[in-house]
N, C-alpha and C positions, 0 to 999 in steps of 0.2 A: 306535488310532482312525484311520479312513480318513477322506483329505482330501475335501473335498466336501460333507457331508453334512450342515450348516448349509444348504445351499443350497434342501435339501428341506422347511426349517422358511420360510425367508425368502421364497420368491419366490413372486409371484403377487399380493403388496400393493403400497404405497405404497413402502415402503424400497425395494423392488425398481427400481423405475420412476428412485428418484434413483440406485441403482448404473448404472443403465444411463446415465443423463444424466452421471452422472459417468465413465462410460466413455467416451463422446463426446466430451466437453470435453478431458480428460485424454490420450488418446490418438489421439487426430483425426488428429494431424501427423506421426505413427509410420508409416514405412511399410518393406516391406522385401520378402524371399519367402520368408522360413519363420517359423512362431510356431508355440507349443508352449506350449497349457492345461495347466498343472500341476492335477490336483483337478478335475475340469470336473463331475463328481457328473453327473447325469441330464440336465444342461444345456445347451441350444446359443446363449441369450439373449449369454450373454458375448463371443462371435465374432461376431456381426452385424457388429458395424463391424469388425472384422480381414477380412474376407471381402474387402471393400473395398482392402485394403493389399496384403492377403498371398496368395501364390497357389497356400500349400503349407502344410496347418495341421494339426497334429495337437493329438489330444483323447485327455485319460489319468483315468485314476482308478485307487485302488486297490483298490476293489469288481468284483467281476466284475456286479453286479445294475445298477449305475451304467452300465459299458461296454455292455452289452446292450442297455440302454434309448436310449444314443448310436445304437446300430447300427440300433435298429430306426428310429427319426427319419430316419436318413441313406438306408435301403434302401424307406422308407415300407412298412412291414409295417404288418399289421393290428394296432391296438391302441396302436400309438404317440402317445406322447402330443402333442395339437393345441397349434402353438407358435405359431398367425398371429394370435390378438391381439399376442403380445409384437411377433413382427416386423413388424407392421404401425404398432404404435407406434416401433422402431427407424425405419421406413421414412418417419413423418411428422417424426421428427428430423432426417432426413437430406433433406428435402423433395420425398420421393419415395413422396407416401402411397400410389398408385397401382400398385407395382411390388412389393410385396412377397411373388408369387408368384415374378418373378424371383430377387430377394431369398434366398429359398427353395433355390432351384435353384443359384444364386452359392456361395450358402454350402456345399451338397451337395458341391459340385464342388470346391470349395479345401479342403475335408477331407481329405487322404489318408489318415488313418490313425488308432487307436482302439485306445492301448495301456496294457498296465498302469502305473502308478507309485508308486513308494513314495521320497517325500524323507527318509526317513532313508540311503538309498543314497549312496554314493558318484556312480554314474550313477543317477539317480533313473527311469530308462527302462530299466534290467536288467533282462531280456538285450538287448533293442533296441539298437543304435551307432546316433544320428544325426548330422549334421553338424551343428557349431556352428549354433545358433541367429540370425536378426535379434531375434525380442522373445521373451522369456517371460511368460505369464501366469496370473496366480495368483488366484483371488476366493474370499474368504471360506475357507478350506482350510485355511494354514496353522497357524491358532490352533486347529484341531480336531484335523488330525494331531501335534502336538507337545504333548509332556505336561512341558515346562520353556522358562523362555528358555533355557538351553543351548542345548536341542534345537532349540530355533528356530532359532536361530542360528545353528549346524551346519545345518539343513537348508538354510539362505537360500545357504550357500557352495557345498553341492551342487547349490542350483537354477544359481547362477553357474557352473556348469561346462560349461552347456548353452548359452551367451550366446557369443557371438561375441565379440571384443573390441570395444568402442564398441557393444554391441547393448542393448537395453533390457530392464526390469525392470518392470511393472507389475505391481500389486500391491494386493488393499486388506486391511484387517485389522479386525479387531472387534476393539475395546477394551474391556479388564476382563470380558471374561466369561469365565465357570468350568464353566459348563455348560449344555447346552439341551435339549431334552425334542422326542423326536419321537414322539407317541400321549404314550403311558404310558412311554415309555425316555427312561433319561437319557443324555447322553454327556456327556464332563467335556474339555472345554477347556483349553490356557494361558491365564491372565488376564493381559496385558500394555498397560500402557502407551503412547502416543505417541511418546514422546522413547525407549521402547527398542525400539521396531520399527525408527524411525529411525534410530539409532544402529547396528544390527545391520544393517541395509542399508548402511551407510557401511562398516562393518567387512567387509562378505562382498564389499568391492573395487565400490563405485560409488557415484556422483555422484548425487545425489538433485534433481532436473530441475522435479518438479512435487509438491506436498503439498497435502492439501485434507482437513483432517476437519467430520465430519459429526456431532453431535451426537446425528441421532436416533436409536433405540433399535429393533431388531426388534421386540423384543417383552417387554414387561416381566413376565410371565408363563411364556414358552416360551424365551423368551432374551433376558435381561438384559442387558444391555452399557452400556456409557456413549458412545458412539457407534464409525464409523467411521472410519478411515485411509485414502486414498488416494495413492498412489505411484507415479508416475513416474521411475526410474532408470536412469542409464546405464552399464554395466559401465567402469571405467574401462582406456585401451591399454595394451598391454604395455609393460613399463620396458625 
């Protein structure tokens, strides 16, 4: 299962708007010069505010149809999909309704780069080397690419790989769901827990900084869950 792909059922509603708010709140005071979306599916909403911070961002997935659709957003080809309701709601977050063509343009430019990933890897960026990371960021992905808590769990160590020591983890996760439906296809999920996303983020070596779950539900038809997880961690220094 490629990570992201929750993202194609969820966004564009209500849930959407509080991941984004919870992205705000949550990671506001993050700041650094390199972040690196784990999963970013067809997405640019989740980087609005990194754009802000960071002045060197890359965007992965493990779909080539996911990265294409990044590329053509970033290159403005024809056909790309229109993102200035979201970032103009980003933009009245940030008290800056006015600007969100800059906005636009900010974020273009602190993208460097649009590669594949796959977190069952050891470097989840193979063949790519990058240098340690400031943040990683992860939304909604993990529980679709991982088919156990093992796996998860394993995977969260190899996102840790890419962290700089003391660099951050953010993160949110869907709880208990099993699987979600895009059309007529199903995809099947890990259904995990609160207290074991938590605990596996403690285990993959960092300090858990900010936690905030969300009760509500994507979608209780398309994708069931008992809400969301949100995480702020910080990789902890070397001994």
């Amino acid at each position: 299962m490629s990570p992201g792909r929750l993202r194609n059922v969820s966004f564009g509603g209500c849930s959407s708007k509080v991941d984004l708010i919870a992205l705000q709140c949550l990671a506001g005071g993050l700041q650094g010069d390199t972040l690196i979306d784990i999963g970013s599916g067809p997405t640019i909403y989740q980087v609005l505010a990194a754009c802000e911070s960071f002045r060197d961002i890359t965007l992965s997935d493990f779909t080539d149809r996911n990265r294409e659709e990044l590329e053509k957003w970033l290159k403005k080809e024809p056909g790309a999909y229109d993102w200035t309701p979201v970032v103009k709601f980003a933009c009245e977050l940030e008290g800056n309704s006015g600007r969100w063509e800059e906005k636009e343009e900010k974020l273009r430019a602190a993208v460097k780069r649009v590669l594949k990933c796959d977190v069952h890897l050891g470097n989840p960026l193979a063949p790519a080397v990058l240098p340690p990371a400031d943040c990683v960021l992860t939304l909604l992905a993990m529980e679709c690419a991982c088919c156990s808590l093992d796996a998860y769990r394993t995977a969260l160590c190899n996102l840790a790989s890419l962290l700089k020591p003391c660099g951050h983890l953010v993160t949110t996760v869907t709880l208990q769901i099993s699987s979600y439906m895009v059309g007529k296809r199903e995809f099947s999920c890990v259904a995990l827990e609160k207290e074991e996303v938590e605990q596996a983020v403690l285990d993959a070596g960092f300090d858990i900084e900010q936690l905030l779950q969300n009760p509500q539900s994507y979608s209780v038809t398309n994708a069931a869950s008992s809400g969301v997880c949100f995480i702020v961690a910080r990789k902890k220094p070397r001994p």
